[in-house]
C-alpha positions in Angstrom: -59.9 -51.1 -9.3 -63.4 -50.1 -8.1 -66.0 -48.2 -10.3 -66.5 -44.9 -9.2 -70.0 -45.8 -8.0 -69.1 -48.3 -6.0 -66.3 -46.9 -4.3 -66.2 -46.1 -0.2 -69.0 -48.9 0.5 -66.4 -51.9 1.5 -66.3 -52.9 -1.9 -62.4 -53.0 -2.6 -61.9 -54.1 0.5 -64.0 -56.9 0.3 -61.8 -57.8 -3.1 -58.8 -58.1 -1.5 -59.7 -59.8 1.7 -61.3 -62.4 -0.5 -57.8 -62.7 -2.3 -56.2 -63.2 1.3 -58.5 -66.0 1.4 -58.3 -67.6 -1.4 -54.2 -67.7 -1.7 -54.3 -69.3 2.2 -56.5 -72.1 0.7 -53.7 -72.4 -2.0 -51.0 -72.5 0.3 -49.2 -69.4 -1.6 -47.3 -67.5 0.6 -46.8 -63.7 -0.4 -49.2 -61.2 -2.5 -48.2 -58.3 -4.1 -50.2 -54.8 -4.1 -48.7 -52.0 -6.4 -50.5 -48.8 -6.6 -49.6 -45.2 -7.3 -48.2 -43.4 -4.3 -49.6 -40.7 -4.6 -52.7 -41.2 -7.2 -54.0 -44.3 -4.7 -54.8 -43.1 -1.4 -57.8 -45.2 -0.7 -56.0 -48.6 -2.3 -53.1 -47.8 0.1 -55.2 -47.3 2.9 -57.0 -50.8 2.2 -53.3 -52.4 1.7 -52.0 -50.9 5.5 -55.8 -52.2 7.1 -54.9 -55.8 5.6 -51.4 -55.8 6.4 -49.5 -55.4 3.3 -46.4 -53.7 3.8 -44.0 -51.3 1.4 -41.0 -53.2 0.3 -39.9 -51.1 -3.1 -40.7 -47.4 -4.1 -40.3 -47.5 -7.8 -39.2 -43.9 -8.6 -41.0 -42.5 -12.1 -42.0 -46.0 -12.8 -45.8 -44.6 -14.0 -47.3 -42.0 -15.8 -50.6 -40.3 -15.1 -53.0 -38.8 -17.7 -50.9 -35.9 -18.6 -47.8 -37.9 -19.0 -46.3 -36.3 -15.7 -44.5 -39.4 -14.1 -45.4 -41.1 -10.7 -43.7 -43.3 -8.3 -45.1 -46.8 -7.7 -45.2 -48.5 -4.4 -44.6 -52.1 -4.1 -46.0 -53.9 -0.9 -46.6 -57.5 0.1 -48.2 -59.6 2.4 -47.1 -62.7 4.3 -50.2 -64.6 3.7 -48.2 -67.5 5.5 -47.1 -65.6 8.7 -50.2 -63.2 8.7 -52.4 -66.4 9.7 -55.5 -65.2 10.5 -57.0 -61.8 8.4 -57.4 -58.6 10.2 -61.4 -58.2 10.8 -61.8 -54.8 9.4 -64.7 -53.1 8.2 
């Protein structure tokens, strides 16, 4: 998560490419992203740019503020079979 002041400057991204980076130097092979489907549009959108792909909607698996349930999204990367990380800005 990204502090409000810091978000939509690369930031996030940034984060997770470093991640990418980190778990090829320690030979693991998969990471998991979960977000809120609907709550997480900018994580999402930083998951698809790096590669990550949904493999498991979690139907009513969160709540939000108000206690109104939200479906979670599960996707992974490869970090094995992805080889090199997609230069994105």
């Amino acid at each position: 998560m990204v502090e409000p002041e810091f978000r939509n400057k690369g930031v996030g991204r940034a984060l997770v490419r470093r991640l990418i980076e980190l778990a090829g130097d320690e030979s693991i092979e998969k990471l998991v992203f979960e977000l809120v489907e609907d709550g997480e549009p900018a994580a999402r959108h930083t998951a698809k740019l790096l590669c990550f792909v949904p493999i498991a909607l979690l139907p009513g698996h969160s709540r939000d503020g108000l206690g109104a349930k939200q479906d979670v999204v599960i996707m992974e990367l490869d970090v094995a079979a992805s080889g090199r990380i997609p230069n994105v800005v």
